[in-house]
N, C-alpha and C positions, 0 to 999 in steps of 0.2 A: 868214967863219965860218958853218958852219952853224945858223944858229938853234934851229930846229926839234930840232936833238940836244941844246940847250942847254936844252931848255924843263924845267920843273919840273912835275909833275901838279900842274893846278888845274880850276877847273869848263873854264878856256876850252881847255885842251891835253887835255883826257881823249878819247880817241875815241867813245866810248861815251856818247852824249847821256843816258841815262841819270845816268851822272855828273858832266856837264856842265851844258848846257841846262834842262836838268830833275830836278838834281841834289835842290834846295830839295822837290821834289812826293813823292819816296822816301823820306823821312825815316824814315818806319815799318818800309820793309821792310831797310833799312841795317843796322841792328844785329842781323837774322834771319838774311839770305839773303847776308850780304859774308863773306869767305874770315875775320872777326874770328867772325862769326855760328857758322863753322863751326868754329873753334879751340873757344869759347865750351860749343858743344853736344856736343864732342867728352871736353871735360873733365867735363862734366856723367854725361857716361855710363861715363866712366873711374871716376870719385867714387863714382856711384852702384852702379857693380857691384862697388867693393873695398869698401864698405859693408855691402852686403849680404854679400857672404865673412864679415864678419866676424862676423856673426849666424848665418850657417849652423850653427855648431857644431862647427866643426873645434876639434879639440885643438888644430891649428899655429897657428892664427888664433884668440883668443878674441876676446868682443865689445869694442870698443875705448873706451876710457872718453870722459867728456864734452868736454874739452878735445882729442880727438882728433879726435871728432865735427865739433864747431864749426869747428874748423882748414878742414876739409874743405869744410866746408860753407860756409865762403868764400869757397873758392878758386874755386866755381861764382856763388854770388852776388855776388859782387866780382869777377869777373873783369873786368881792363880792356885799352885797349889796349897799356899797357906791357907786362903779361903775355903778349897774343897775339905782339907783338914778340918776347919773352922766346924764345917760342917756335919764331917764324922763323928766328931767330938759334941753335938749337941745331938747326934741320932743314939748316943749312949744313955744318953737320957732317953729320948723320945721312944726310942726301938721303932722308929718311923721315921724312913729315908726322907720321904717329902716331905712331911712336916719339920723336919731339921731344915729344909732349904729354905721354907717358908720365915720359920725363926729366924732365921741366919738375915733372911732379907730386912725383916722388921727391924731387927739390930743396926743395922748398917743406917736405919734411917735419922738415927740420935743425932740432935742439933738442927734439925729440917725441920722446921715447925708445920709446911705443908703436909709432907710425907708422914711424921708422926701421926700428923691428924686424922689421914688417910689410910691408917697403916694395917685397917682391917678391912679394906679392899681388899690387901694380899690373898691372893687363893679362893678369892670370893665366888660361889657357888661354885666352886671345884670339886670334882672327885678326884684321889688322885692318879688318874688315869687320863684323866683331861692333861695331866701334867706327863703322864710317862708315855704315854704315847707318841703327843706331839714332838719328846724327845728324842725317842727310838727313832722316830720319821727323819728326825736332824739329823740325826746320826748316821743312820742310814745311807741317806741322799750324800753325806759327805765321804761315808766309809767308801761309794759307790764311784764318786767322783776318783779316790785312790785307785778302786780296781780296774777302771777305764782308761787309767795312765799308764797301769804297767802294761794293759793291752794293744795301747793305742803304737810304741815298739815293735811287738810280736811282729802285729799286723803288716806296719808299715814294711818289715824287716824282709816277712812274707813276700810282700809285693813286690821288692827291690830284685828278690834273690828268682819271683817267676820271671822279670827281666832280665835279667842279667845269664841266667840259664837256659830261656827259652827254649835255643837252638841247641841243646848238648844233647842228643839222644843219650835216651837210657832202655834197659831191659827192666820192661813190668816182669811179675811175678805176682800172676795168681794164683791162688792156693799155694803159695809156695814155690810155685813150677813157673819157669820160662813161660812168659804170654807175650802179646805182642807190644811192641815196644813204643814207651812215649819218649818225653823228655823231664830232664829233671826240673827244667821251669813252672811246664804246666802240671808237675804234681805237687810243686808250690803254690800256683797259682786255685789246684783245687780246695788247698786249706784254707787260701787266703778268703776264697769264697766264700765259704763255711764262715768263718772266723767275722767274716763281716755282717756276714747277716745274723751271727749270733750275741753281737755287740751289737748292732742294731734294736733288738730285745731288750737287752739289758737295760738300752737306754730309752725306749720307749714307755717302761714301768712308771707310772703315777705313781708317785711317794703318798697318798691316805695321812690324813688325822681329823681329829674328830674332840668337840667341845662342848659335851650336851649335860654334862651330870652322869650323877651315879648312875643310872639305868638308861640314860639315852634319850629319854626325854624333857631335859630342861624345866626338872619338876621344881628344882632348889633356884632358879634364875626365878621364873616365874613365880614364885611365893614371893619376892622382894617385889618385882615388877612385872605385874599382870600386864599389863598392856605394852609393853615392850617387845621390838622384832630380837629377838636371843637368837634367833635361828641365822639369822642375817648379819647379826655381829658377828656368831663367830664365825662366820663364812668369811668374813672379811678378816679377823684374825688369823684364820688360818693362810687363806688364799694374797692377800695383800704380800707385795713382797717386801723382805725384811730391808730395814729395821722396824719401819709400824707396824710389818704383820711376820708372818711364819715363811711365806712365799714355798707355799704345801697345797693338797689338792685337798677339798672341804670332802668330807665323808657325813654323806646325812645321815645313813642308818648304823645305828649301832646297840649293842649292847654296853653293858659298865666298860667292855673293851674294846678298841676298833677292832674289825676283824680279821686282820692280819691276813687278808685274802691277797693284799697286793704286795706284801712281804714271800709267802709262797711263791709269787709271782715272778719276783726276783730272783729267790735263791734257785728255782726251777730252770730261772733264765742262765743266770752264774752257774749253775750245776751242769746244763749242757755244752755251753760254752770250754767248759773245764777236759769235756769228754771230749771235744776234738782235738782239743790239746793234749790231753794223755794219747789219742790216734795219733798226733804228729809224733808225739815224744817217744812212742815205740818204733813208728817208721823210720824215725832219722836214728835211730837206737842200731837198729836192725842194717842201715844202710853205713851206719859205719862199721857195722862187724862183718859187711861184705866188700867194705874195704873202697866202697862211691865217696864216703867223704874220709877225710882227714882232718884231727882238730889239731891246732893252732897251739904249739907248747910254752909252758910257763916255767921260765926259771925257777928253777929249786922245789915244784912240784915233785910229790911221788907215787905214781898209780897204783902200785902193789909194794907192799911189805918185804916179797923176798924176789920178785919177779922185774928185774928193774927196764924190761922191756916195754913194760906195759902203759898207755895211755887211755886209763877208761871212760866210757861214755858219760861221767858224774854227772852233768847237769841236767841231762834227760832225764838220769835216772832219781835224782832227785828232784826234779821236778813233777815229776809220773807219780813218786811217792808221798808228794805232799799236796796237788791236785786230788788223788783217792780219799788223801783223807779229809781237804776240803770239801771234797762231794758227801763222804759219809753225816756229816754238818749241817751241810746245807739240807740233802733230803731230811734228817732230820726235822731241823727248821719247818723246812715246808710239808711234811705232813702234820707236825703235831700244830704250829700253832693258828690253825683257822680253828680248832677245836675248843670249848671252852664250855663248861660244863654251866645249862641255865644261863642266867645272868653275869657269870663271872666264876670263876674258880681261879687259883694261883699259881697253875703249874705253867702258866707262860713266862710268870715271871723271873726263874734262873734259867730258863731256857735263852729268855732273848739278852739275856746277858753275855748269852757266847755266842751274841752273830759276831761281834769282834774278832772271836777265835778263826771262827770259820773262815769270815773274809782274810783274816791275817795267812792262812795254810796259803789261798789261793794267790794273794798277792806275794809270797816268798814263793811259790814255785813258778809266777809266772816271769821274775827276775833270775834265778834260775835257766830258764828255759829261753830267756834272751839272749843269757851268758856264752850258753849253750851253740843258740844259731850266731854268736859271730865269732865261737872259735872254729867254723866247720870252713873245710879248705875243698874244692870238690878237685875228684883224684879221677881226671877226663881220660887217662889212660886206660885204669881198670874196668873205666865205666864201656871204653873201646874195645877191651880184652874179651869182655862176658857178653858182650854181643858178636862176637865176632866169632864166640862159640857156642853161636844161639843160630846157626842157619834154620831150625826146625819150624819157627818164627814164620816164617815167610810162607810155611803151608796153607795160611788163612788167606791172603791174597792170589795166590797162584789159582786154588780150588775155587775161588769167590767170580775172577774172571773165567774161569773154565766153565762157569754155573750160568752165567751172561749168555755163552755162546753156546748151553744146552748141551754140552758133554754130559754123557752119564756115566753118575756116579763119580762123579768130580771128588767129593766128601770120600767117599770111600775110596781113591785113588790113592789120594795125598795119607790119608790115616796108618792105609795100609805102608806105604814110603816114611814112615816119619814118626809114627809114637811110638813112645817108649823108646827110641834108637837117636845115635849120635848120627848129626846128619850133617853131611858135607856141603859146599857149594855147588862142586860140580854135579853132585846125585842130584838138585833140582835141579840146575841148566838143563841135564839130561834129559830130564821129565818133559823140561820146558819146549825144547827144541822138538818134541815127537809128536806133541799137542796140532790137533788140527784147530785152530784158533788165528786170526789174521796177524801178518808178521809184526805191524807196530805194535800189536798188544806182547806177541814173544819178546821184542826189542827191549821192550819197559819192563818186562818181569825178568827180564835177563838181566837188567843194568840195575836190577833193587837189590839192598842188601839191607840188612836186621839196622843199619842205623839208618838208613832214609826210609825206611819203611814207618813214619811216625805218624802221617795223617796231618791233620789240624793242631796238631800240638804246639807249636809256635806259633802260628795266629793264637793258636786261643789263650796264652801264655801273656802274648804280651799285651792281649785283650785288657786284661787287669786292671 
């Protein structure tokens, strides 16, 4: 027998480590971004725009009384999974998603003599894009709100640790090579920067929808009702905030689809966002394999299989790994779906069914890489060892004031003293003391060493 045919979906048979492996870490974005998520948000705007019909002022539609209201207004807050069932179970028939939701709604109205009566308002001059749109948007907005939480941590964490480190000199390493020396706060404090102005982005993005008919122009509203503002309702379905309205930004131009310009806009946003954080996630990688930090150990943990010394960088590195492949998603995302062949073609549609996925990578490595910054211990000693065998460091400011007081060839004094070569303390004093240069400037470069030699880096650290 083949097993594997025989399996039933659980965390260990699901392909998609998301809903396996790391099914327990998505919890938030499950109820948003899952095909229930999208049943859920699709009722929501079904409900909401026969709602409003009914306030419009049509003679056919009056406004519908309060037990009709409430009916309704259940079927969006109570929605559960039996319902979204409900509703798989009539797209078997349909082989049309939205028109299963549509059914599903009419159904629900049995016993409501209003609502019966009314009950082909539902979906009334809809395409249904008018429906999956306004969806995705909800969706969206909500998955978004998720990915803003697990950052809003990072950041803050960021911020805590350019404080709390300000003052600990450390040795840069550019290109790899001893450079001159900051502090471990303000190279905190540099992500933290980054980090905030690219959540700033994120959350700048207008969420788009759009409620015109099949082609955009409100050709099917307008056969019913020539002289009615369509354009202005659904401005106000869209833009009103929920529950009478979507509480979304009105999108006038469109094609059958919105144009998913402000959707690139985000994932481009999350996408770079993602890139500073894999920048962090290899630097703080990097800095514990030189031994600046130390992580914080866990009972009964085991870092290597045969090596039982070992404590490795796991949540970097899973975090770095599942950020990449959040990005690979996201740009996806954002180049293909502004694209849309004519008036409409179909290849948006399983695509934006895994912005879910996408968001779900980024929100598990960004818990991950929380994990991460708060088992890291900083080890002030080694960070004191590797500077303390960095005199070479010091060559940029000895040559810098030598340059002030028009020595020549300052630059090429110190270069020839000092690169490529192990350089001692005393071999610059040396230098220093022979310099014709005024004695308090010798005093001050006599009394510098590779740790006070950091500049502004603790002002600008605890700037933050």
């Amino acid at each position: 027998m083949n097993q594997s045919a025989q399996s039933s979906l659980s965390a260990l048979t699901a392909i998609s480590p998301l809903d396996g492996r790391y099914a327990n870490k998505l919890a938030a974005l499950r109820p948003i971004m899952s095909e229930f998520g999208y049943m859920h948000r699709r009722v929501q705007v079904e409900v909401t725009w026969f709602i409003a019909l009914s306030d419009a002022g049509f003679a056919e539609f009056p406004p519908l009384p309060a037990d009709a209201r409430a009916l309704l207004l259940g079927l969006v807050n109570n929605f559960s999974e039996a319902d979204a069932q409900a509703i798989k179970d009539i797209e078997k028939t349909t082989n049309h998603d939205v028109k299963a939701v549509e059914y599903w709604i009419k159904a629900q109205f049995k016993g409501n003599a209003a609502l019966e009566k009314a009950a082909e308002f539902v979906h009334f001059a809809c395409t249904s894009e008018d429906i999956n749109n306004t969806s995705h948007a909800l969706q969206i907005r909500a998955g978004r709100d998720v990915l803003l939480q697990g950052l809003a941590p990072i950041s803050a964490k960021l911020r805590a640790m350019a404080h709390q480190f300000a003052e600990v000199p450390m040795l840069s390493r550019t290109h790899g090579q001893t450079a001159s020396p900051t502090t471990v706060g303000k190279e905190m404090a540099n992500v933290f920067m980054r980090l905030q102005h690219a959540v700033q982005q994120i959350e700048q993005v207008r969420i788009l929808a759009k409620m015109n008919g099949a082609v955009g122009n409100y050709n099917a509203h307008l056969s019913a009702w020539p002289e009615f503002d369509w354009e202005a309702f659904s401005r106000r379905v869209v833009e009103t905030a929920e529950p009478a309205g979507l509480g979304l930004t009105f999108q006038p131009y469109s094609i059958q689809i919105e144009p998913h310009d402000y959707m690139a806009q985000l994932f481009d946003a999350v996408a770079r966002t993602n890139t500073i954080l894999i920048d962090l996630a290899r630097d703080i990688w990097g800095y514990i394999s030189l031994g600046y930090f130390k992580q914080k150990l866990k009972e009964g943990e085991i870092g290597s299989s045969t090596m039982p010394h070992k404590v490795n960088p796991i949540d970097f590195e899973n975090a770095e790994g599942n950020l990449g492949l959040a990005n690979a998603m996201l740009k996806h995302l954002a180049e293909k779906l502004p694209i849309s062949r004519w008036q409409r073609d179909l290849t948006d549609s399983t695509v934006l069914r895994n912005i879910g996925v996408a968001m779900g990578y980024a929100a598990l490595a960004y818990q991950s890489l929380m994990t991460g910054l708060n088992k890291l211990e900083l080890n002030e000693e080694r960070l004191a060892e590797d500077l303390d065998h960095a005199w070479e460091v010091l060559a940029e400011p000895i040559q810098t004031v030598m340059r002030r007081y028009g020595v020549a060839g300052a630059y090429e004094k110190l270069k020839a003293v000092t690169r490529g070569k192990s350089v001692l303390a005393e071999d610059l004093h040396q230098l220093i003391r022979e310099l014709d240069i005024p004695q308090t400037d010798k005093d001050r470069l006599l009394a510098m060493t590779p740790a006070s030699y950091v500049g502004k880096a603790a002002e600008l650290a605890r700037r933050v």
